[in-house]
C-alpha positions in Angstrom: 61.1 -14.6 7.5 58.8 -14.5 10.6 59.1 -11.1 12.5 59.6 -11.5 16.1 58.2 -9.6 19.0 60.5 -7.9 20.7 61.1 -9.1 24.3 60.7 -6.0 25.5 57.3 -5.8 24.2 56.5 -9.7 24.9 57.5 -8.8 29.0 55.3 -5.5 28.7 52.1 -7.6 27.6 49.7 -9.1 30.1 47.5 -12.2 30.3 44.2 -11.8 28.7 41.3 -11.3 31.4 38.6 -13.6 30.4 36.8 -12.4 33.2 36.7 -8.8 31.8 35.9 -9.6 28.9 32.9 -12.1 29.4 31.3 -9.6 31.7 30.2 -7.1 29.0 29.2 -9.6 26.6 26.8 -11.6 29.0 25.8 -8.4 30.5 24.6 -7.6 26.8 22.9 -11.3 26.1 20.8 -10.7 29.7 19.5 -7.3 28.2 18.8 -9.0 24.9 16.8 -11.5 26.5 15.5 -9.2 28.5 14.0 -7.2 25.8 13.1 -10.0 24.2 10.6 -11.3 26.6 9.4 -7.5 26.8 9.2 -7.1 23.0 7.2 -10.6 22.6 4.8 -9.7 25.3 3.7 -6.5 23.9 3.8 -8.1 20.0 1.2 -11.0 21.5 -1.0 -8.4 23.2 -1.2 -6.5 20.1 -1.8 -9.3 17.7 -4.4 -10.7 20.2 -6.2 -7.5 20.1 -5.5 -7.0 16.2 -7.3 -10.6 15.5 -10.2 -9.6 18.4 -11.1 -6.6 16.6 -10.6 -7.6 12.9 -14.1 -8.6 11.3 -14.0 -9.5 7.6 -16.8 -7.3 5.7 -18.9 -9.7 3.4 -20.2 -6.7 1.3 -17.3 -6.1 0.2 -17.5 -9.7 -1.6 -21.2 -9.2 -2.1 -20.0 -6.3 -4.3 -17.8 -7.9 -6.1 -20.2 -11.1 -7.0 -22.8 -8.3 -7.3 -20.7 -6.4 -10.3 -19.7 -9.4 -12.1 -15.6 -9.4 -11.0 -13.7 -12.4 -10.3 -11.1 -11.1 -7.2 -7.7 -12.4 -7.5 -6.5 -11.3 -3.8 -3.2 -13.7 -2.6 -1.9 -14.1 0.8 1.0 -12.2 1.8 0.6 -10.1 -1.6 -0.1 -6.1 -1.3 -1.7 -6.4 -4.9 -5.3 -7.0 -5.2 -7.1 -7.5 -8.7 -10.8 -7.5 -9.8 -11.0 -9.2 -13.4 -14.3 -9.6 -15.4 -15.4 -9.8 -19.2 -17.5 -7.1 -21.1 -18.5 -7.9 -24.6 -14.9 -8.6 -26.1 -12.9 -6.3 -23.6 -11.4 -7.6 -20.4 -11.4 -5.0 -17.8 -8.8 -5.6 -14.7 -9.0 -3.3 -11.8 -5.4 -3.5 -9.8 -5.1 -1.5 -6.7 -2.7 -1.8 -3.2 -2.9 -2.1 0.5 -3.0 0.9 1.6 -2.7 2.2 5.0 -5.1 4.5 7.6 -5.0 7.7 7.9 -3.1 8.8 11.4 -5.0 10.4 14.0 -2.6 13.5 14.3 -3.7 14.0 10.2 -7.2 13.4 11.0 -7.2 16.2 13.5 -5.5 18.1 10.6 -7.9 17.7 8.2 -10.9 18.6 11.0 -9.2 21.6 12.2 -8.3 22.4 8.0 -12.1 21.8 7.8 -12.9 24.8 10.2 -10.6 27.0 8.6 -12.5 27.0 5.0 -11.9 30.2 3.0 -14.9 32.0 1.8 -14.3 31.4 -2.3 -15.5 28.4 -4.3 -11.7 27.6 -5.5 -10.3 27.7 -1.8 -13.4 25.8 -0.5 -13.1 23.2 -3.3 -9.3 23.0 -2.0 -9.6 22.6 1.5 -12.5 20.3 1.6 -9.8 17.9 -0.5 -8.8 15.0 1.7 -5.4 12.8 2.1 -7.3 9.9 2.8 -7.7 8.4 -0.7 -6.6 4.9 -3.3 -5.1 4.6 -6.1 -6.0 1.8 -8.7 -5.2 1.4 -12.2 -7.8 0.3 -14.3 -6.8 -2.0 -17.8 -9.7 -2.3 -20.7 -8.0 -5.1 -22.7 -9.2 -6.0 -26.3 -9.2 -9.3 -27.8 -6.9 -8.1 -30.2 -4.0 -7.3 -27.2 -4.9 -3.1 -28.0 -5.3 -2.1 -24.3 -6.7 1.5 -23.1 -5.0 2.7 -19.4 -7.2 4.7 -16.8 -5.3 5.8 -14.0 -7.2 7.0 -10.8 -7.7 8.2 -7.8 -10.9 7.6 -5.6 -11.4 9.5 -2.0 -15.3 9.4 -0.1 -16.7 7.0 -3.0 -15.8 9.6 -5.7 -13.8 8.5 -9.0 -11.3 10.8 -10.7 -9.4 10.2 -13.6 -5.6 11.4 -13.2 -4.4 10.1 -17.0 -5.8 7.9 -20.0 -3.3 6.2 -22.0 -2.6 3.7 -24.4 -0.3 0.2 -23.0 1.8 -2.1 -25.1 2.9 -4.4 -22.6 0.2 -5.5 -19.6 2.6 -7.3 -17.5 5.3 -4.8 -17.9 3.3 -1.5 -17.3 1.8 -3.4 -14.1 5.3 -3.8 -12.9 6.2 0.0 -13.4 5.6 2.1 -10.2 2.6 4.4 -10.4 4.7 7.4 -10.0 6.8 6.1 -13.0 4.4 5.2 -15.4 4.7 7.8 -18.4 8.4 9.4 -17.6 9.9 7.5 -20.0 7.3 7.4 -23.1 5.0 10.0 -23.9 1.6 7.8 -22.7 -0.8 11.0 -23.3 -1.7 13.9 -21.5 -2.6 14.7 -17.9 -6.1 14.0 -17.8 -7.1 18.0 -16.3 -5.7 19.1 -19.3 -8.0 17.3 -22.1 -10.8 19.2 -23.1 -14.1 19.4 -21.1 -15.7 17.4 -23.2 -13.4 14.7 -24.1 -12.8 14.3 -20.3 -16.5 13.9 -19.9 -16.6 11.4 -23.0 -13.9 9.6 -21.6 -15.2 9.2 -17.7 -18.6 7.9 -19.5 -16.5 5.4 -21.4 -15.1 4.1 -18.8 -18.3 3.9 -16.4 -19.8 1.7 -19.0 -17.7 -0.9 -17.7 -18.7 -0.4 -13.8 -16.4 1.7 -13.3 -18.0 3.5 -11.1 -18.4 5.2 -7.3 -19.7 2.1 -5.8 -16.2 0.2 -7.2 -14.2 3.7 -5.9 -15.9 3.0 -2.6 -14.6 -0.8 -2.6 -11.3 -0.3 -3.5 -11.4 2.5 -0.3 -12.4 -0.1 1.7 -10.9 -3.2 0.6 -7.4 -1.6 0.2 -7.7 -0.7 4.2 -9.1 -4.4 4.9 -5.9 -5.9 2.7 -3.4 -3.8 4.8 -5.1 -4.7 8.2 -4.7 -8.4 7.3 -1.3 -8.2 6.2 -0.4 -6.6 9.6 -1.9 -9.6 11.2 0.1 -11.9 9.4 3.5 -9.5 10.2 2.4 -9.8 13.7 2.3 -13.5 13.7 5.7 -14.0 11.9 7.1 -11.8 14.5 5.8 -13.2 17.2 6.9 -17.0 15.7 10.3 -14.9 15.0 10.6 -14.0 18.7 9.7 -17.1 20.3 11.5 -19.8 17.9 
């Protein structure tokens, strides 16, 4: 059965105002458009000035024709690969977009600079900087046995952060950095190893060019990728806005 509204209640209620209730609603759609039109004004200016200012660096290609890698660097992809062939190993370099430091930390680091303490070990810490890259470097045998560097390069200068052994390229690519080794035991951290194994070990791997002129590349290159990837945000936003 249908329940009915009680005529009490049905003479109580009044006619909808349509009036009312359109006011807030196109009030709201004139301040969305209003915002709009302020929001694709200031994206334009900053794309025009972004595309202004960017200038690809063709040594940073030089280097890589220079060393002997192949660059595998796609559009709209953070991932950037360097791929070449030594003897029987492959080595592939694979490395992010990263972005700039801030300026509010590069005053940090300037005013951390003056505040140096007067032992080795504290100097040696403060002088560390946050502006660094991360790549992974694979040395892959024709055999499918493949030997994992993971590290860290800041000013042009390689460190090693862990050496391990991969089963499964495609799968360990897909791991996040910080995840890689929590759930199998994939060797030590690298500080750890004995002085002269790590030594052995950094020698190994500089065999295959791995060395501060690649650290200083994948610095630069990783800044370069991020600044083109903004531009093309910009542009889909602008395209976004206007459309």
């Amino acid at each position: 059965m249908i329940s009915r509204i009680p005529l009490r209640l049905v003479r109580s209620l009044k006619p909808l105002n349509m009036t009312t209730v359109c006011a807030p609603f196109c009030s709201q759609i004139e301040k969305v458009n209003k915002a709009g039109q302020k929001l694709v004004k200031i994206v334009e200016k900053e794309l025009k000035y972004e595309k202004t200012n960017y200038v690809p660096d063709e040594s940073a290609l030089e280097f890589v024709q220079k060393a002997g890698f192949q660059l595998v660097d796609s559009e709209g992809d953070h991932e950037v690969t360097l791929e070449k062939k030594v003897g029987d190993i492959k080595v592939i370099v694979q490395f992010q977009s990263r972005q700039p430091n801030s300026e509010q930390q590069e005053e940090d680091e300037v005013e951390q600079q003056k505040k140096q303490k007067e032992t080795e070990e504290e100097q040696e810490e403060e002088n560390q900087t946050s502006d660094y890259a991360d790549f992974t470097v694979y040395l892959q045998k024709n055999n499918g046995q493949i030997l994992c560097y993971e590290c860290t390069t800041s000013q042009g200068e390689i460190n090693v952060n862990m050496v391990s052994l991969v089963k499964d390229l495609e799968a360990h690519k897909k791991i996040p950095r910080f995840e890689r080794g929590l759930q199998d035991y994939q060797g030590p951290e690298f500080m750890t190893l004995d002085e002269k194994l790590q030594m052995t070990l950094v020698e190994y791997l500089r065999g295959y060019g791995i060395n501060d002129e690649l650290g200083a590349f994948v610095e630069h290159y990783s800044l370069d990728k991020e600044e083109r990837l903004y531009i093309q945000w910009l542009d889909q936003l602008t395209t976004f806005l206007k459309n």
